[in-house]
C-alpha positions in Angstrom: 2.7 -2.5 -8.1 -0.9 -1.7 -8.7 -0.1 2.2 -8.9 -0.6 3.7 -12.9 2.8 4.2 -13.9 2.8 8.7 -14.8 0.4 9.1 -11.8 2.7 10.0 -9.0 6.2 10.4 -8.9 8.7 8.3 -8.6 10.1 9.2 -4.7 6.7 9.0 -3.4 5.9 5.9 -5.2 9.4 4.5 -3.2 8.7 6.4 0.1 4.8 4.5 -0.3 7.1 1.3 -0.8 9.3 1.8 2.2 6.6 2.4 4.5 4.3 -0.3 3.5 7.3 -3.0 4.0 8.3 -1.4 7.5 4.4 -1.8 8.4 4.7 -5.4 6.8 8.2 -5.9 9.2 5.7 -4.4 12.2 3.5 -7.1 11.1 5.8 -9.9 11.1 6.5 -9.2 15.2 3.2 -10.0 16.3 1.8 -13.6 16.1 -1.8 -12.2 15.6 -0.4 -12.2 11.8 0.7 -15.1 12.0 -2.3 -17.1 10.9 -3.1 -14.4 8.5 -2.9 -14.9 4.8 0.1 -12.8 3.7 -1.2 -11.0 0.2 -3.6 -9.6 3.2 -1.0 -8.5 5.1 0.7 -6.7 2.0 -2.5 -5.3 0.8 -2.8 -3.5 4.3 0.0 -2.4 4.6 -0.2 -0.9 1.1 -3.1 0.1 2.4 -2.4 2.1 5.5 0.7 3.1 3.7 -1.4 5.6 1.0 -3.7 6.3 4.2 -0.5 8.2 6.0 0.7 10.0 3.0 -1.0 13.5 2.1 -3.8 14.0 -1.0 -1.3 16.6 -2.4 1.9 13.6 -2.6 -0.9 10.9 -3.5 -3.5 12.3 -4.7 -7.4 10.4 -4.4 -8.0 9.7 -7.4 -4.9 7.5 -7.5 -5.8 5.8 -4.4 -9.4 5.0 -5.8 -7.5 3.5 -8.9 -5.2 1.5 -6.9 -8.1 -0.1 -4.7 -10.3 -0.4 -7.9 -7.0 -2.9 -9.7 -7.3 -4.6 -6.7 -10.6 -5.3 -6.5 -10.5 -6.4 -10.4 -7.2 -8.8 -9.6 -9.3 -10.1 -6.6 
């Protein structure tokens, strides 16, 4: 993953894991998604994932860096 190893630690880099593939399973019930590409699909569930975690267990600045890899992979 995209996330600067040292930045957060490693529980909240697993619980940002486990609730971006249970949004990805969510994803995968609706056929909306189905015509969607999924690395889009995984990117918002990443996504959404960092939005419902707190600044003080993920903090910004690590959020910016994480969109900013992806915008330089993309």
């Amino acid at each position: 993953m995209l996330i600067p190893s040292g930045s957060c630690s490693g529980i909240v880099k697993h619980e940002l894991l486990e609730l971006a593939r249970f949004l990805t399973e969510l994803a995968v019930c609706d056929y909306y998604f189905v015509t969607r590409k999924p690395s889009s699909i995984a990117l918002a569930a990443v996504l959404n994932a960092m939005d419902g975690m707190s600044s003080s267990r993920l903090p910004e600045d690590v959020r910016q860096r994480f969109v900013e890899s992806v915008r330089f992979v993309a």
